[in-house]
N, C-alpha and C positions, 0 to 999 in steps of 0.2 A: 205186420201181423195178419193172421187172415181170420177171418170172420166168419160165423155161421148163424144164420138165423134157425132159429124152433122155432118150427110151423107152428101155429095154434089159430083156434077159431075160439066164436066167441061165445062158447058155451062152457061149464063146467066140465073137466077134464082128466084123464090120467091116461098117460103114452109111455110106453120105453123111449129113450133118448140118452146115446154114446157123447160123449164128453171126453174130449183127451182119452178117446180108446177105452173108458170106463161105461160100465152101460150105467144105468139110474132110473127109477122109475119117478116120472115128476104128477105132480098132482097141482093143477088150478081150479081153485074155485069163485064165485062171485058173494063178494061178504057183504049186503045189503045195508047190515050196522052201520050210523052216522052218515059218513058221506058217502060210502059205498068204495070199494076195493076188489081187487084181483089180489086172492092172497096163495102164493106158493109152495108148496110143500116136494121135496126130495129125498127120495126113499133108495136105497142100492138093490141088484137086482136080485134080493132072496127077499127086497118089501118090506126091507128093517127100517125104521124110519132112522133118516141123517139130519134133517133139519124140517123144519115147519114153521109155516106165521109168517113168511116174509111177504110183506107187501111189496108189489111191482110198483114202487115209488122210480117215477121218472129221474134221469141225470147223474145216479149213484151208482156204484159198484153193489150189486144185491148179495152178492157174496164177500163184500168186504169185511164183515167182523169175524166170516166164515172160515179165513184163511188156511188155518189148522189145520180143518180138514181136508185141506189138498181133495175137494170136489175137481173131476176132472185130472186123478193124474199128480199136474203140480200145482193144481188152483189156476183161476182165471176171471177174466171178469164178465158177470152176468148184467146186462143191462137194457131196458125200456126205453122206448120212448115211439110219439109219433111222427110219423115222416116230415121232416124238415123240422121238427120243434121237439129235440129230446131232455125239451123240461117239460114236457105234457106228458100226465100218466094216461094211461091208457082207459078206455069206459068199458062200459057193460060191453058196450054193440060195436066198439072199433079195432079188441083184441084180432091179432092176426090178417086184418083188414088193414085201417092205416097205424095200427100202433104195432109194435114187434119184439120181442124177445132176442136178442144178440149176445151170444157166445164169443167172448174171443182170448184164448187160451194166452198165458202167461211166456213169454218169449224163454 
């Protein structure tokens, strides 16, 4: 399967980004509440919102309860983590740095 990472830095965010040939407009921000979070938001490209509130929880499929909406096409799985430890979420200050965002479309 092949893999794509979404660039991200480690500021609050919103970029276009194609998915299985589907464009999406994604939205991250940093949620300060409790212990602090990277939370995701995905919107298609007329900015209707598809989905909102997923935290970049490290080791999961982030689009797993997602499935339905065939994000990307035919669906796939979106997933976190830092380099060499992809059960570590990601911090404020490591998004895009040592922690990454990985695309890798449903075979």
């Amino acid at each position: 399967m092949t893999r794509y990472e979404i660039k991200l830095t480690s500021i609050d965010q919103s970029f276009l980004c194609t998915l299985g040939g589907v464009s999406y407009r994604m939205t991250l921000r940093w949620n300060s509440a409790l212990v602090g979070e990277w939370i995701l938001g995905i919107h298609d490209a007329n900015d209707k919102p598809i989905v909102d509130g997923i935290a970049l929880v490290a080791g999961i499929n982030l689009l797993g309860e997602f499935d339905y909406l065939y994000i990307g096409g035919t669906g796939g799985y979106l997933y976190c983590g830092t380099d060499g430890q992809w059960t570590v979420d990601p911090t404020q200050t490591n998004l895009g740095v040592t922690s990454h965002l990985i695309w890798e479309p449903y075979a």
